[in-house]
C-alpha positions in Angstrom: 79.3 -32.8 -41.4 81.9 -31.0 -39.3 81.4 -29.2 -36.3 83.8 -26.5 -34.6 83.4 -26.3 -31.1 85.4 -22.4 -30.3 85.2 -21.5 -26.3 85.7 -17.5 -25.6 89.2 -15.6 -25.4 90.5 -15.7 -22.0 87.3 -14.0 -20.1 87.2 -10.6 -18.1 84.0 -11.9 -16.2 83.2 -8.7 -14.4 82.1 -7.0 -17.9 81.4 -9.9 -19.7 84.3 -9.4 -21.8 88.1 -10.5 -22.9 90.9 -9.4 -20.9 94.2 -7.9 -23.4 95.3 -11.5 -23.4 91.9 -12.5 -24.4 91.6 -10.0 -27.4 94.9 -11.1 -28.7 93.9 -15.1 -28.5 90.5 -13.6 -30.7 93.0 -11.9 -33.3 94.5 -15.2 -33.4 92.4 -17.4 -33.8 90.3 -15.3 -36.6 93.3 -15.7 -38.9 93.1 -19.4 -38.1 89.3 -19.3 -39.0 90.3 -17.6 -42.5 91.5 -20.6 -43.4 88.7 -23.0 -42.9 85.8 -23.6 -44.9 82.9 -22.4 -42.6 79.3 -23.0 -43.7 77.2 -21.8 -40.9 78.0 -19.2 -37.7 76.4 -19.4 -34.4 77.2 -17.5 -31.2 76.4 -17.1 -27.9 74.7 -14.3 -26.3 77.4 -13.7 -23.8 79.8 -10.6 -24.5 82.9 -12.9 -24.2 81.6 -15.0 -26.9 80.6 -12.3 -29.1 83.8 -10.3 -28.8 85.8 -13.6 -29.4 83.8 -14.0 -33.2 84.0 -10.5 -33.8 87.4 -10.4 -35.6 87.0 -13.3 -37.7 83.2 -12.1 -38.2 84.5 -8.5 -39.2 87.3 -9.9 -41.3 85.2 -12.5 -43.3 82.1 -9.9 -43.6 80.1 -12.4 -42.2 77.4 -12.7 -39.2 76.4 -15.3 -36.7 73.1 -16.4 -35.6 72.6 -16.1 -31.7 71.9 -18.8 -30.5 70.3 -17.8 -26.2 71.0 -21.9 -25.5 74.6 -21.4 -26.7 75.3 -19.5 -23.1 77.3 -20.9 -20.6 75.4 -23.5 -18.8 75.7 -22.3 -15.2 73.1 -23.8 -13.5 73.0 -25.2 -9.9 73.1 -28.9 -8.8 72.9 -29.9 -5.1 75.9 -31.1 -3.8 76.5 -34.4 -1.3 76.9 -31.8 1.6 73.5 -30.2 0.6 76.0 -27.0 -1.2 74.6 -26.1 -4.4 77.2 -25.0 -7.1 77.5 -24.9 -11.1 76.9 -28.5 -12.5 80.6 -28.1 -14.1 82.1 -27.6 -10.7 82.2 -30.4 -8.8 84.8 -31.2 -6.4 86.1 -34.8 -7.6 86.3 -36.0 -4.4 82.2 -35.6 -4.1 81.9 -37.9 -7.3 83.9 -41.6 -6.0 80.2 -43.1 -4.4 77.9 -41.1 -7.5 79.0 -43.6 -9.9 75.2 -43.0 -12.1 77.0 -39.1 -12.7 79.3 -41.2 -15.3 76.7 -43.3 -17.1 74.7 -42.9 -19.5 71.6 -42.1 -17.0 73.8 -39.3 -15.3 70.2 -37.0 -15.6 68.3 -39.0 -13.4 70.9 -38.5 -10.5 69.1 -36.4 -7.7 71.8 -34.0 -7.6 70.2 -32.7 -11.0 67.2 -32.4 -10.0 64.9 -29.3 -10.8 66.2 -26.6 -12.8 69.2 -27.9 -13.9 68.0 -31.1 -15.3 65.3 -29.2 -17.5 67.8 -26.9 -18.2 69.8 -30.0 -20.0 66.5 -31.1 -21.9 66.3 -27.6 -23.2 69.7 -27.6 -24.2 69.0 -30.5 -26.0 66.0 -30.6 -27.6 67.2 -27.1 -28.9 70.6 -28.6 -30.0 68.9 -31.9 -31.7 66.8 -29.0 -33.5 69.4 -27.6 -35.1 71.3 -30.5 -36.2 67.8 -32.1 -37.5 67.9 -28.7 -40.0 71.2 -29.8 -40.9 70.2 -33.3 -42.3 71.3 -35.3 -39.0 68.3 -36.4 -36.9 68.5 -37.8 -33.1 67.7 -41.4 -32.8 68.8 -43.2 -29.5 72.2 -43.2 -29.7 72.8 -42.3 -33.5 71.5 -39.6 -36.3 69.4 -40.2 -39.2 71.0 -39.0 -42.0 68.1 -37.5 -44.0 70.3 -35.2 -46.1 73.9 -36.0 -46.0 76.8 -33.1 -46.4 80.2 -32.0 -46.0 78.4 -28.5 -44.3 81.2 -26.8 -41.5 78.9 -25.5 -38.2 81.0 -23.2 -35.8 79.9 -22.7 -32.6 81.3 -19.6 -30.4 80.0 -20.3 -27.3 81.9 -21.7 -23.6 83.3 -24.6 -21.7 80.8 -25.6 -20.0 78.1 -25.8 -22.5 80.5 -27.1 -25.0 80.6 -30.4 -22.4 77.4 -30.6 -22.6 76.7 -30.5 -26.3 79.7 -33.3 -26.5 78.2 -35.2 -24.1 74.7 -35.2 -26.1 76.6 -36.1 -29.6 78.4 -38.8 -27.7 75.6 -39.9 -25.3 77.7 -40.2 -22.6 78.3 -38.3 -19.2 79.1 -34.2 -19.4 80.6 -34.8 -16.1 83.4 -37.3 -18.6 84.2 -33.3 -20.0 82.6 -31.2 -16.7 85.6 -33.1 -14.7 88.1 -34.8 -17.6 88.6 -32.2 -19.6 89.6 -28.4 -20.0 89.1 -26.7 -23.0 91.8 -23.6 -23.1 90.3 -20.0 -23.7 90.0 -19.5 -27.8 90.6 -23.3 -28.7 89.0 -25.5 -31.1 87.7 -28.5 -31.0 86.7 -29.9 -33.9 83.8 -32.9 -34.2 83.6 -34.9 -37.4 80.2 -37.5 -38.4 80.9 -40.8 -40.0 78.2 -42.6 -41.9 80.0 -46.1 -42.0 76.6 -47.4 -42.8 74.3 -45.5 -45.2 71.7 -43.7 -43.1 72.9 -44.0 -40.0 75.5 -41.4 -38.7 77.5 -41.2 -35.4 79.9 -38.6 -34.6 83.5 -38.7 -33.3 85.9 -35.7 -31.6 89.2 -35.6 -33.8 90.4 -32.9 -31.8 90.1 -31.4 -28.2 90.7 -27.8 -27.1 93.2 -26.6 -30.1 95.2 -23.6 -29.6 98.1 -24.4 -32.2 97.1 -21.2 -33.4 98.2 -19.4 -30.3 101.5 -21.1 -30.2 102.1 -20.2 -33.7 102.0 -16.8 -32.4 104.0 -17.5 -29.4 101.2 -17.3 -26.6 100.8 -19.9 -24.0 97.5 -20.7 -23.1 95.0 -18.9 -20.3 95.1 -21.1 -17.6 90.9 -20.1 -17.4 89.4 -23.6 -16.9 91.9 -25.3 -14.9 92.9 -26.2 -11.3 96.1 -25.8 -9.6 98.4 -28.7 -10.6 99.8 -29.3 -7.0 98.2 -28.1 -3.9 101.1 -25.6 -3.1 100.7 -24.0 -6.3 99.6 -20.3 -6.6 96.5 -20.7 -8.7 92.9 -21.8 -8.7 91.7 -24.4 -6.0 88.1 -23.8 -5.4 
């Protein structure tokens, strides 16, 4: 199995939407699409998801299932200084004494308590649902191959709950891709299973937040996601 992990265009967030840049990374990265075999389409219920698989969806004559879990998973944690914010957002400095946000029991942390951690259950649960309907069934830190296949799953959905659903075919942290990683707007990431031993699946990232597809068309990428690079710089902090 192969799983396509697509995060939205670069995002208009007052309307939900793509800015101009944004719509020409969708055009983009629909011709990439047209070259892949894709099996099975799934979206998120956001407008910057849905306006990011419209192209490709429109070109290919083909529809996604919406998925409501696939929406950007925003939900507050408490921070050291009692601050809530999204569980994504972090300031790194808050993480050097919360060493359990890195291990494999980062959920129990009190930081996620409440909402949030159910929220991550949900997610879950939902997310082991769907894979189980695709012949690869959660168990500990593996998958059960009940019904092995070379299927493609794409999945336009967002940064944030991209970490997340990495994270849960990893079993590791999210914070390892909340606060290690940035996936550019309209990239790719691309998740392949390996059955070394017969029944017994695990699954492995071959590649992280692609956007060859917008430098083939001479775009740099939306610097949506990231944090300035030095202090002095004129772009995101906080």
């Amino acid at each position: 199995m192969r799983l396509l992990f697509i995060r939205h265009g670069d995002p208009d967030y007052a309307i939900d939407g793509l800015t101009d840049q944004g719509q020409k990374e969708a055009l983009a990265l629909s011709e990439r699409l047209q070259e892949e075999k894709i099996d099975f389409l799934y979206c998120s219920p956001l407008g910057r998801a849905k306006r990011t698989a419209y192209p490709y969806l429109k070109n290919a004559n083909r529809k996604a299932a919406i998925l409501p879990w696939l929406q950007e998973f925003n939900h507050p944690c408490q921070m050291p200084q009692g601050v809530h914010t999204c569980c994504w957002d972090w300031l790194p400095q808050d993480l050097q004494d919360r060493e359990i946000l890195f291990s494999k029991d980062w959920l129990s942390d009190p930081a996620y308590e409440g909402e949030a951690r159910e929220s991550v259950r949900e997610v879950f649960a939902a997310f082991d649902g769907l894979l189980e309907k695709h012949g690869y069934r959660k168990d500990g830190r593996y998958y059960r191959v009940e019904r092995a296949n070379h299927d493609t799953l794409c999945f336009f959905c967002h940064f944030g709950i991209e970490s997340l659903l990495l994270s849960r075919l990893l079993d590791v942290s999210a914070l390892v891709f909340w606060q290690g990683c940035a996936a550019p707007p309209a990239s790719v990431t691309t998740v392949y299973s390996e059955e070394r031993r017969e029944g017994l699946a695990s699954f492995r990232i071959q590649s992280f937040g692609d956007v060859s597809h917008l430098a083939k068309k001479g775009y740099a990428p939306s610097f949506s996601a990231r944090f300035c690079e030095c202090f002095s710089d004129d772009t995101r902090h906080d």
